[in-house]
PyMOL Python script that loads the backbone (N, CA, C, O; Angstrom):
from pymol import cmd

cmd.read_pdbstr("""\
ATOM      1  N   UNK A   1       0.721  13.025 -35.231  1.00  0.00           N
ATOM      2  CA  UNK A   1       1.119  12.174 -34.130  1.00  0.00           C
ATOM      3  C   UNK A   1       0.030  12.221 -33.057  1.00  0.00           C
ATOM      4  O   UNK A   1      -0.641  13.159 -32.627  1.00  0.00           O
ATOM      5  N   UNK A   2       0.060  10.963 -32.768  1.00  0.00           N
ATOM      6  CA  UNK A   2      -1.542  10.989 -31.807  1.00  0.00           C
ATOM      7  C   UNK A   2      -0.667  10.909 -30.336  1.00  0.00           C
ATOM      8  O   UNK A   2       0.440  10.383 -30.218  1.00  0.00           O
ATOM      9  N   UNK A   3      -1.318  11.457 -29.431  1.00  0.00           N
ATOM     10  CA  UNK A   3      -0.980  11.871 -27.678  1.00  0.00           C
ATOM     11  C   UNK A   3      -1.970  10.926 -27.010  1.00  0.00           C
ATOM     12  O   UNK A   3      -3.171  11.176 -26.908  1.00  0.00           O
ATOM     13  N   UNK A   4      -1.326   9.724 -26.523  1.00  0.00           N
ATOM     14  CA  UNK A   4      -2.200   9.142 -25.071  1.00  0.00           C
ATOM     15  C   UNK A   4      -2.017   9.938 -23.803  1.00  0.00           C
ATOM     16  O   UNK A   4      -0.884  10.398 -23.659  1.00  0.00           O
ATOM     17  N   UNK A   5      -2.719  10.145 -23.044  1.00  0.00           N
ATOM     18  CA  UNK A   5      -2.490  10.618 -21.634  1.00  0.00           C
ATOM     19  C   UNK A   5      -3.026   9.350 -21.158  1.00  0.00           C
ATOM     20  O   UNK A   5      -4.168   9.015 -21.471  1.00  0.00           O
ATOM     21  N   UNK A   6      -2.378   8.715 -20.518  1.00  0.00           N
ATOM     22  CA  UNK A   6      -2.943   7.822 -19.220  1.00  0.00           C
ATOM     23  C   UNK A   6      -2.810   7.850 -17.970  1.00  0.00           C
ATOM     24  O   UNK A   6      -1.676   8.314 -17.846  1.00  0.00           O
ATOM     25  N   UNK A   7      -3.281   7.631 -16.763  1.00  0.00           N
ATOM     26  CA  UNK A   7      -2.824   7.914 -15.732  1.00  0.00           C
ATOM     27  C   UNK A   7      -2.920   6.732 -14.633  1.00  0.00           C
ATOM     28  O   UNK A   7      -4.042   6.251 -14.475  1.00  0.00           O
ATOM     29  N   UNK A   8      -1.895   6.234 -13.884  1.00  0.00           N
ATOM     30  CA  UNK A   8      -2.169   5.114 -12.803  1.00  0.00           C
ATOM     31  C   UNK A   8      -2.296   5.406 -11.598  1.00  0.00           C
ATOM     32  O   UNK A   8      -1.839   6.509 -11.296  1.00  0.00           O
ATOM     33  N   UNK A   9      -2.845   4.700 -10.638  1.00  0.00           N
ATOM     34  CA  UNK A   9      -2.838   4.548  -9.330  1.00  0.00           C
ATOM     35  C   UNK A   9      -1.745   4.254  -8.255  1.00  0.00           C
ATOM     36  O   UNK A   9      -1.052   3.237  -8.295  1.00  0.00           O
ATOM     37  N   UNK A  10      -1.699   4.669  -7.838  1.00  0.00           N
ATOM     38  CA  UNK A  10      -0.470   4.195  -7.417  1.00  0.00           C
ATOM     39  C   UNK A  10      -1.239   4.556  -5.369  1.00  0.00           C
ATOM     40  O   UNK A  10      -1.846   5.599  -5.126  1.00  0.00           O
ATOM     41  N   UNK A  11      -0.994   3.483  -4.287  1.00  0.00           N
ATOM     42  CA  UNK A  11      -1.263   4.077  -3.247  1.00  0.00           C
ATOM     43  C   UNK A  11      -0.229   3.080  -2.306  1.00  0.00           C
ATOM     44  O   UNK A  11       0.614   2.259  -2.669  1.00  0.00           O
ATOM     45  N   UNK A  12      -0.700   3.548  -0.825  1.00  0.00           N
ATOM     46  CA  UNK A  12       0.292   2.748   0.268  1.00  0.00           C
ATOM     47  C   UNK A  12      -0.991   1.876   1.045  1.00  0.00           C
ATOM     48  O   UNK A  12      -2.076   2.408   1.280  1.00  0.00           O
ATOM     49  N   UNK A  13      -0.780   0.941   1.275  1.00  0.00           N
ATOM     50  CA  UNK A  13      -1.675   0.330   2.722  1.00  0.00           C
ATOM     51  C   UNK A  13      -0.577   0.034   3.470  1.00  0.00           C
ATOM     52  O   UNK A  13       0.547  -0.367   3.168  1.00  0.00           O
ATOM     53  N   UNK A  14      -1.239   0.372   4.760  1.00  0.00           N
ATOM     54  CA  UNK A  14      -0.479  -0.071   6.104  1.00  0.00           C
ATOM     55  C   UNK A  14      -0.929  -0.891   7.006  1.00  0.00           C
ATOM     56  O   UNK A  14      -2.090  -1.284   7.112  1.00  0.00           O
ATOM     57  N   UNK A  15       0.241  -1.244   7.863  1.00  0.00           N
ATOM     58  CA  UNK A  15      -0.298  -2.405   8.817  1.00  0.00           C
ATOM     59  C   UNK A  15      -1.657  -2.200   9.623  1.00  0.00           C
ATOM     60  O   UNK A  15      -2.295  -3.106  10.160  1.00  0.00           O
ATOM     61  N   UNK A  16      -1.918  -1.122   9.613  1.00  0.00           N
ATOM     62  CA  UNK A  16      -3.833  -1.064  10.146  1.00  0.00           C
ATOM     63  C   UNK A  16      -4.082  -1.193   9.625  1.00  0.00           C
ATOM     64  O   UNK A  16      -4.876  -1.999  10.110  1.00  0.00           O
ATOM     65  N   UNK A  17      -4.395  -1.218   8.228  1.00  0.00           N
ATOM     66  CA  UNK A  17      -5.278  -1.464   7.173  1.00  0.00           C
ATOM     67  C   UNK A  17      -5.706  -0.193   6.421  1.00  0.00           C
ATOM     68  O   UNK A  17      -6.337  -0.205   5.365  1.00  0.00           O
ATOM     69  N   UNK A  18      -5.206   1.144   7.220  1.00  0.00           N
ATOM     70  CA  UNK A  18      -5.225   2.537   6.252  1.00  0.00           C
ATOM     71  C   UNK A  18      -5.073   2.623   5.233  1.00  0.00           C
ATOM     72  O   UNK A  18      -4.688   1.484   4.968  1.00  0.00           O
ATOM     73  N   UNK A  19      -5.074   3.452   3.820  1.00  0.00           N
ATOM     74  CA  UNK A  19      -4.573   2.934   2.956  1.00  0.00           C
ATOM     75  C   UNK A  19      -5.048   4.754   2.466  1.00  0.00           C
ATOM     76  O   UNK A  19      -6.071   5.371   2.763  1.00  0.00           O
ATOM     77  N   UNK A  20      -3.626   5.286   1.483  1.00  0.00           N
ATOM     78  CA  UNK A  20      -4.269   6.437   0.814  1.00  0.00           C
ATOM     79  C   UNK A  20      -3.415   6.620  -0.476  1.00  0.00           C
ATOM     80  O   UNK A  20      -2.211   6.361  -0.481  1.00  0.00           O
ATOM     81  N   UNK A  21      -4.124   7.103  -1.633  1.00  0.00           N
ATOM     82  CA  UNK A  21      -3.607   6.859  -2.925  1.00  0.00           C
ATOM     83  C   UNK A  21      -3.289   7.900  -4.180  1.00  0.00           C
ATOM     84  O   UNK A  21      -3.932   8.937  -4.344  1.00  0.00           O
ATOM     85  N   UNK A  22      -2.382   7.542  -4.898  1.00  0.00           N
ATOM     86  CA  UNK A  22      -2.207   9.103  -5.488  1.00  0.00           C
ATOM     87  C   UNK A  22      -2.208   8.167  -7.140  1.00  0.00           C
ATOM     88  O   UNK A  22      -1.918   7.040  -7.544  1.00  0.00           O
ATOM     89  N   UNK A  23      -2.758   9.536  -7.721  1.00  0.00           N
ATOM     90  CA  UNK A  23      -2.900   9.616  -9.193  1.00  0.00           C
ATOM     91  C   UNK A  23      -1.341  10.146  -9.861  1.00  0.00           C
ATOM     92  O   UNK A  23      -0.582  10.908  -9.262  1.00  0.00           O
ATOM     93  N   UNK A  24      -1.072   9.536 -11.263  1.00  0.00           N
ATOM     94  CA  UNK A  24       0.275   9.904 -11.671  1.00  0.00           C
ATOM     95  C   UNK A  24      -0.004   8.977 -13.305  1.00  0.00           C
ATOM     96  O   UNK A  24      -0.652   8.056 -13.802  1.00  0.00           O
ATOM     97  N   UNK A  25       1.029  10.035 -13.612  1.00  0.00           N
ATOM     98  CA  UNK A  25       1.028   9.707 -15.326  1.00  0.00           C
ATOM     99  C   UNK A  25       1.680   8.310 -15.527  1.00  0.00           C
ATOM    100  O   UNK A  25       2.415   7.825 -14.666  1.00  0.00           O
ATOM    101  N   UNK A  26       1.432   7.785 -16.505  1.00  0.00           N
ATOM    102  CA  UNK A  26       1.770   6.237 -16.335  1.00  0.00           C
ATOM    103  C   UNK A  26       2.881   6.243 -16.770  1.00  0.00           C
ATOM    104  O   UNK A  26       3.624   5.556 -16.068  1.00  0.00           O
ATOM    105  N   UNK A  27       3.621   6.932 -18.042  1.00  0.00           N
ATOM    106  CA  UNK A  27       4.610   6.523 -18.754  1.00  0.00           C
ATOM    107  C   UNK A  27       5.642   6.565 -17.894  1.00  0.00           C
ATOM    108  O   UNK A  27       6.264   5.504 -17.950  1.00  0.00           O
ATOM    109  N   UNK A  28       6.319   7.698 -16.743  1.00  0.00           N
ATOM    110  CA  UNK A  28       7.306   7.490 -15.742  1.00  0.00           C
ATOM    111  C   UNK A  28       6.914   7.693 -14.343  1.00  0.00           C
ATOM    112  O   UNK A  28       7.516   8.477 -13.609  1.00  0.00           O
ATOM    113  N   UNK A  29       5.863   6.959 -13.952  1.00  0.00           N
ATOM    114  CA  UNK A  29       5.436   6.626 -12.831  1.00  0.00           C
ATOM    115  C   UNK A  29       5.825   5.602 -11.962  1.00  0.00           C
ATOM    116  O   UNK A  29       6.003   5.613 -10.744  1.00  0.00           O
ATOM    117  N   UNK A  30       5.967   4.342 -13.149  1.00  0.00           N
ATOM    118  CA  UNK A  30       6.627   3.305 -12.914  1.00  0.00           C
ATOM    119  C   UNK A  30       7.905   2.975 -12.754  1.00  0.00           C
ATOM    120  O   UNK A  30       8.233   1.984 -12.101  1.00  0.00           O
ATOM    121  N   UNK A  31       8.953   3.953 -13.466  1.00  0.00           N
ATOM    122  CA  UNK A  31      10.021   3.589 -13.019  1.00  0.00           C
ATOM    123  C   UNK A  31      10.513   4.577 -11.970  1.00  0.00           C
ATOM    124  O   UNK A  31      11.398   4.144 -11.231  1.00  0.00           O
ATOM    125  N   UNK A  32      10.204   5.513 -11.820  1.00  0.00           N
ATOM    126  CA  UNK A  32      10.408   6.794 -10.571  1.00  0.00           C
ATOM    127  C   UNK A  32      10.235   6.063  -9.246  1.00  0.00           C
ATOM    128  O   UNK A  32      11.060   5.827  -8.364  1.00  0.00           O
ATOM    129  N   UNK A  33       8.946   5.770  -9.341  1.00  0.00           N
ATOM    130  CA  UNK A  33       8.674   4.602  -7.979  1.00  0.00           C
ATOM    131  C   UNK A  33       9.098   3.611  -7.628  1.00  0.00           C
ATOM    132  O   UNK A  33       9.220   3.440  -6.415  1.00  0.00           O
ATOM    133  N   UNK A  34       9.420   2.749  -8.395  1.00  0.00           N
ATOM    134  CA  UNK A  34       9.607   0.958  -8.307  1.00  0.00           C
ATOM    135  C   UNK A  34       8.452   0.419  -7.558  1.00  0.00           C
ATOM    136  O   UNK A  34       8.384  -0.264  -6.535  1.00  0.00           O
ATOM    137  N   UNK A  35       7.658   0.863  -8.269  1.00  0.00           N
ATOM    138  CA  UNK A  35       6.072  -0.248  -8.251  1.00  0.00           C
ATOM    139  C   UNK A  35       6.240  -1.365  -8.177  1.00  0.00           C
ATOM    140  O   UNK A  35       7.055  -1.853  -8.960  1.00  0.00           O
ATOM    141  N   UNK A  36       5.567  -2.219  -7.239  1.00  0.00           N
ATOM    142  CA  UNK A  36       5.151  -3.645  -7.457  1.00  0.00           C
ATOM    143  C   UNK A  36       3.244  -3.420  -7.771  1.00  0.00           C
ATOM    144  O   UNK A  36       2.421  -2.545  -7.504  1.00  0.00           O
ATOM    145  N   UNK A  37       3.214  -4.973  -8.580  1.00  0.00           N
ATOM    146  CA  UNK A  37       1.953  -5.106  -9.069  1.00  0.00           C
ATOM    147  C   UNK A  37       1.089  -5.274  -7.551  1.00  0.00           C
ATOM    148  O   UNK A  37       1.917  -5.376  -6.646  1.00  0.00           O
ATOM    149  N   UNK A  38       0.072  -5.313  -7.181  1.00  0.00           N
ATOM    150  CA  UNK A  38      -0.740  -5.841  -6.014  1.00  0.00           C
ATOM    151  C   UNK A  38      -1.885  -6.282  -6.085  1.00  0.00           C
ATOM    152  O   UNK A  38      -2.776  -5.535  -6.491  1.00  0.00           O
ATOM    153  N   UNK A  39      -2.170  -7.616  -5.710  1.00  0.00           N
ATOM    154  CA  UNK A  39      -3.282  -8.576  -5.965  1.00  0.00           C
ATOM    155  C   UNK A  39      -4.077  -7.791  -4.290  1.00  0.00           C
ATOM    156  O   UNK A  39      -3.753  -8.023  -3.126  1.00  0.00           O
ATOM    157  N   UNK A  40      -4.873  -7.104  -4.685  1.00  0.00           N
ATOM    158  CA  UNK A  40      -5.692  -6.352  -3.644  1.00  0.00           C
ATOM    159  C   UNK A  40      -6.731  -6.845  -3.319  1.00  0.00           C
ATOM    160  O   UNK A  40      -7.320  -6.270  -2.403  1.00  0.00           O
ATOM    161  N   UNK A  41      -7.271  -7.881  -3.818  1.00  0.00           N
ATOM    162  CA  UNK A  41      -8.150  -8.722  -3.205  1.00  0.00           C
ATOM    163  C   UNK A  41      -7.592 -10.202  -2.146  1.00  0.00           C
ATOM    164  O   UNK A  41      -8.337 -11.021  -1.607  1.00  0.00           O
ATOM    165  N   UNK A  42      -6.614 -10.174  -2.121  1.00  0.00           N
ATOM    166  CA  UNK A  42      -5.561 -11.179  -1.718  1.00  0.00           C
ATOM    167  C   UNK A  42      -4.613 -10.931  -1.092  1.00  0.00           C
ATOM    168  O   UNK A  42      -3.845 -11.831  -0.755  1.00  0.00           O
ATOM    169  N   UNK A  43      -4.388  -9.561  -0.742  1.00  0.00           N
ATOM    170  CA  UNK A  43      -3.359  -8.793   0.116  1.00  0.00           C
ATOM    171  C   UNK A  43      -3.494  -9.149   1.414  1.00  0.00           C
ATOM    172  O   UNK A  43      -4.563  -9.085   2.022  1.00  0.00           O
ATOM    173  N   UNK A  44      -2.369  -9.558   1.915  1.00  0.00           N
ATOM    174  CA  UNK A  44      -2.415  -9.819   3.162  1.00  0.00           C
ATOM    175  C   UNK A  44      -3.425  -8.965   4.561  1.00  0.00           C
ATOM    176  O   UNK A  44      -3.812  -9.630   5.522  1.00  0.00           O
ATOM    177  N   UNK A  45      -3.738  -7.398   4.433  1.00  0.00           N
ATOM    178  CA  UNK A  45      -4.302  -6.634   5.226  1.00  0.00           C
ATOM    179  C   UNK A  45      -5.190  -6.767   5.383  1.00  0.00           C
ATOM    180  O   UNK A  45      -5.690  -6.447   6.461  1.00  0.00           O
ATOM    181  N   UNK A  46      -6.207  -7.562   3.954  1.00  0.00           N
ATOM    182  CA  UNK A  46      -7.661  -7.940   3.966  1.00  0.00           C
ATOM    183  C   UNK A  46      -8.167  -9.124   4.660  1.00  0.00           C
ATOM    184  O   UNK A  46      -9.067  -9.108   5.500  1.00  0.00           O
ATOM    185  N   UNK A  47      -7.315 -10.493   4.116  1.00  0.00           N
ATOM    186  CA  UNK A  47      -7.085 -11.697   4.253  1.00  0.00           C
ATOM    187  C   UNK A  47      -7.061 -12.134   5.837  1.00  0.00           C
ATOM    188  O   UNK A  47      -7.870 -12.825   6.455  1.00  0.00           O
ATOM    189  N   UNK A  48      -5.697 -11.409   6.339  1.00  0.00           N
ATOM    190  CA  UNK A  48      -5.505 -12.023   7.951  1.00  0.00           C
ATOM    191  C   UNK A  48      -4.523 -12.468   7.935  1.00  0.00           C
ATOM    192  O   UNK A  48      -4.266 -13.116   8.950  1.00  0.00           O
ATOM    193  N   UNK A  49      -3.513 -12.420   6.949  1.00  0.00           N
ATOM    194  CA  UNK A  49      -2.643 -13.919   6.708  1.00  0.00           C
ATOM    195  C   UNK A  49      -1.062 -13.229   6.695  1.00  0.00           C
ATOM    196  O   UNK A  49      -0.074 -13.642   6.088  1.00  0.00           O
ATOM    197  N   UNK A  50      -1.219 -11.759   7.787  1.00  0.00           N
ATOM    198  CA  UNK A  50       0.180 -11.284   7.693  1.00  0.00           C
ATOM    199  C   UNK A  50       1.342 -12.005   8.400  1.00  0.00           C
ATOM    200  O   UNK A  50       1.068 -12.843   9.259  1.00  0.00           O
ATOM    201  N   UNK A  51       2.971 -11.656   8.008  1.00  0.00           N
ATOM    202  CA  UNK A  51       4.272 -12.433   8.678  1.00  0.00           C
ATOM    203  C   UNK A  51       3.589 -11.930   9.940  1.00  0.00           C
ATOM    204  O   UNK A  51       2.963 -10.891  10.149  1.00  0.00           O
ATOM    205  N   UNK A  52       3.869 -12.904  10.677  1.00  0.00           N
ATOM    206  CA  UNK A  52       3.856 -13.196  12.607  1.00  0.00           C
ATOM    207  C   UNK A  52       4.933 -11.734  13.225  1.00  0.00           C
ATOM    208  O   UNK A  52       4.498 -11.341  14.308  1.00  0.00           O
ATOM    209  N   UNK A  53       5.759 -11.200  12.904  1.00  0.00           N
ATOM    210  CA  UNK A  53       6.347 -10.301  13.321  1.00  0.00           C
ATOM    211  C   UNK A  53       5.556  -8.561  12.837  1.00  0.00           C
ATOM    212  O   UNK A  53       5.609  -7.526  13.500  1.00  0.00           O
ATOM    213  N   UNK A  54       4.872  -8.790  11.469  1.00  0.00           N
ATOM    214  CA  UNK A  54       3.959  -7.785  11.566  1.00  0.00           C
ATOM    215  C   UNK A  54       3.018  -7.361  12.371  1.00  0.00           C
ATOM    216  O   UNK A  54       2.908  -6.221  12.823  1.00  0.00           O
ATOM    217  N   UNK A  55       2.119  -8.550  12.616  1.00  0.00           N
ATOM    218  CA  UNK A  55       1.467  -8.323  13.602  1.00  0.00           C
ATOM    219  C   UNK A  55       1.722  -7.906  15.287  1.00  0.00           C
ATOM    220  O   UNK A  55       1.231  -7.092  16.068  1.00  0.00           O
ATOM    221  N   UNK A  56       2.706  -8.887  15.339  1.00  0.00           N
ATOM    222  CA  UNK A  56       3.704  -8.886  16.401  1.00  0.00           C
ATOM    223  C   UNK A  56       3.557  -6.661  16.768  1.00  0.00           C
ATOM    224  O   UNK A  56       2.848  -6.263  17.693  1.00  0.00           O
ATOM    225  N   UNK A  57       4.048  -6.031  16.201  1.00  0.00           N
ATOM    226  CA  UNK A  57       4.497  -4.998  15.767  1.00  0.00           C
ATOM    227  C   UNK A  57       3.482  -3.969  16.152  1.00  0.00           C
ATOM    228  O   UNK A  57       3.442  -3.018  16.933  1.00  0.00           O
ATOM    229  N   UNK A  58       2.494  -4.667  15.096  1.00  0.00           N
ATOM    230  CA  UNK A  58       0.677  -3.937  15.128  1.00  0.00           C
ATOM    231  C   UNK A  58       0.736  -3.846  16.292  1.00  0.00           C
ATOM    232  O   UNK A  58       0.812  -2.693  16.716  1.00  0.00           O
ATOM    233  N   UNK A  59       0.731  -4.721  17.081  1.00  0.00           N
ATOM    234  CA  UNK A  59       0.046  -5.311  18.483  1.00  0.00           C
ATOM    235  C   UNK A  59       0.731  -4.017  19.522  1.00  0.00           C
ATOM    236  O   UNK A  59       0.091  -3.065  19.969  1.00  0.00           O
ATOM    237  N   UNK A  60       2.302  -4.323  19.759  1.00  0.00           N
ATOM    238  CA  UNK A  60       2.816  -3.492  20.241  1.00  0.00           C
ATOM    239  C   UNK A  60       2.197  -1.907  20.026  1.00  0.00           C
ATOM    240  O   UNK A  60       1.717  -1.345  21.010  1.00  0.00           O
ATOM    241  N   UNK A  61       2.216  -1.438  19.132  1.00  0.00           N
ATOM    242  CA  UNK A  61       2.206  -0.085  18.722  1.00  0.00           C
ATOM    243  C   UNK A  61       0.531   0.475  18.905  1.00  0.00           C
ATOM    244  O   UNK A  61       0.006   1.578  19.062  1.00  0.00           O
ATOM    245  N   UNK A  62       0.049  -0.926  18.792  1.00  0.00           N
ATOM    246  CA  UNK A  62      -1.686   0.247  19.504  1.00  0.00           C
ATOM    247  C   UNK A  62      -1.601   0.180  21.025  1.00  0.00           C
ATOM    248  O   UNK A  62      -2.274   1.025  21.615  1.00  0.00           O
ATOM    249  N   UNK A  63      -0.879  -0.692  21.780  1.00  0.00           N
ATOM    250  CA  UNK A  63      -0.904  -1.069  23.238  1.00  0.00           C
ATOM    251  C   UNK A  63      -0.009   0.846  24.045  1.00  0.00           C
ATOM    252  O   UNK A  63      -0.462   1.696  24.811  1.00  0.00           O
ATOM    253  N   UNK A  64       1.671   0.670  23.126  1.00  0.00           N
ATOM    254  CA  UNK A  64       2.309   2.245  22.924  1.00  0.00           C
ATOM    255  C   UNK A  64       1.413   3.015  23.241  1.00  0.00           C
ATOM    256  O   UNK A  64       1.523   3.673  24.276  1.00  0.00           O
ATOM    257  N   UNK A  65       0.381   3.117  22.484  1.00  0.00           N
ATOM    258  CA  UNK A  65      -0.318   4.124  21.902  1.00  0.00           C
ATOM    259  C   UNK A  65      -1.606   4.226  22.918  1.00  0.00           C
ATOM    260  O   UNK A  65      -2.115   5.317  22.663  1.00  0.00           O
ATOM    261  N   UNK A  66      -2.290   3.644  23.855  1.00  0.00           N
ATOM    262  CA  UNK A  66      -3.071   3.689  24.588  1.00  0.00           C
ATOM    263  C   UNK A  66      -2.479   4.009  25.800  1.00  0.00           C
ATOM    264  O   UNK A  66      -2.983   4.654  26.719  1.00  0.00           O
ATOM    265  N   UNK A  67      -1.115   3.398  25.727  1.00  0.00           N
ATOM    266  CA  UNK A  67      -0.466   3.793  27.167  1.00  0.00           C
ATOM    267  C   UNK A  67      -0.059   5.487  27.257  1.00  0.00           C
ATOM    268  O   UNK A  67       0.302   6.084  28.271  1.00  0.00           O
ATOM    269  N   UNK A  68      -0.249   6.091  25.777  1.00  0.00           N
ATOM    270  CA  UNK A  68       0.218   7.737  26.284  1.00  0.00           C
ATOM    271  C   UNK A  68      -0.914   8.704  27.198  1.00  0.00           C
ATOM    272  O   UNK A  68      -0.607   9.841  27.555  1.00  0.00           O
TER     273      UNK A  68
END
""", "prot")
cmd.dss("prot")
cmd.show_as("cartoon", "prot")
cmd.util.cbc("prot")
cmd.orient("prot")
């Protein structure tokens, strides 16, 4: 019996545009998580093209954040 090991990517981006990523075995990676696929060249964080209330949000929270 032959053994694949494979392993996927799996990471988070956030509304700054941070983004950090973890390695994991593929066979129950996918359903443990509930992965969505992500077109990462086309993702909204790169693009510019986020919902109006995200930004909305962004905006607030660096303004928060200068005011401490």
């Amino acid at each position: 019996m032959k053994s694949v090991l494979k392993s996927k990517t799996f990471g988070n981006i956030l509304s700054d545009g941070s983004f950090n990523f973890l390695s994991l075995p593929s066979y129950s990676s996918q359903k443990e998580l509930h992965c969505k696929n992500l077109d990462l060249n086309n993702h909204p964080v790169w693009t510019g093209k986020r919902p109006k209330e995200q930004t909305e949000i962004s905006l607030f929270v660096g303004k928060f954040t200068k005011s401490l």
